[in-house]
C-alpha positions in Angstrom: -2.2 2.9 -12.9 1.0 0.6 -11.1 2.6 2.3 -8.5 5.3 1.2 -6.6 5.3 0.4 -3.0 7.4 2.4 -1.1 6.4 2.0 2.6 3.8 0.5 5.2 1.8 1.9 8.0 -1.0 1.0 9.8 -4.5 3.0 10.0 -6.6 3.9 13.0 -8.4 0.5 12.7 -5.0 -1.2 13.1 -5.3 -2.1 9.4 -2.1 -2.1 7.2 -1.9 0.5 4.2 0.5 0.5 1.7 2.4 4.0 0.8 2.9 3.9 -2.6 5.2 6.3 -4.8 2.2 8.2 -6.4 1.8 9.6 -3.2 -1.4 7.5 -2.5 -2.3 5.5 0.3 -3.7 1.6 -0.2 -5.3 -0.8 2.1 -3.6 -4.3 1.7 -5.9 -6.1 4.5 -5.5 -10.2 4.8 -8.9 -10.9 5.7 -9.5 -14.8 4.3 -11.6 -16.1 2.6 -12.6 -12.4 0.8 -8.5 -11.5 0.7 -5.4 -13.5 1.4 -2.8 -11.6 2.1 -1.2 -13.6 4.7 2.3 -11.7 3.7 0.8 -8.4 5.1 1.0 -9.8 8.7 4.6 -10.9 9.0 7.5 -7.6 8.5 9.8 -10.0 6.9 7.4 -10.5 4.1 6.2 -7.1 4.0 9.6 -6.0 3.4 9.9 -8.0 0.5 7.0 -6.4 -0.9 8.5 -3.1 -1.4 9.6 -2.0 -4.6 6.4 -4.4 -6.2 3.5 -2.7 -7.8 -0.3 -2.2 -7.2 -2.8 -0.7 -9.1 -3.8 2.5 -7.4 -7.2 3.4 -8.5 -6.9 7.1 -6.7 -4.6 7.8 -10.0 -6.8 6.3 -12.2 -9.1 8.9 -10.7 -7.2 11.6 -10.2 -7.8 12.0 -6.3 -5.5 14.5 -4.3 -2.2 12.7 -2.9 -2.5 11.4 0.4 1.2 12.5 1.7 3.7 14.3 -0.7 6.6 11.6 -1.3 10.1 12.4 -0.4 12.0 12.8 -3.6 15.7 10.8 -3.7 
């Protein structure tokens, strides 16, 4: 299911994670040649990624939220 991106923050490992407006938590790593996400790695370009969708499997699963979302 898409769900928008709605904030970043990085994991224990350092690794950047996408909060997304499900209430989910994604992993977007840039780690070439398996996945280039070179825009992860700069905030600028990060920044411009929220507001864009990913498809969060945890929905298509139906997996408890990982933080509850503030609501606008």
């Amino acid at each position: 299911m898409l769900q928008e991106i709605i904030g970043f923050e990085t994991d224990e490992e350092n690794h950047w994670v996408a909060k997304l407006h499900c209430g989910h938590n994604q992993h977007v790593r840039h780690q070439p040649p398996f996945i280039n996400r070179p825009w992860v790695i700069n905030k600028i370009t990060r920044m411009e990624k929220l507001g864009q969708q990913l498809n969060c499997v945890k929905c298509d699963n139906g997996a408890v939220k990982d933080f509850t979302p503030c609501k606008a």
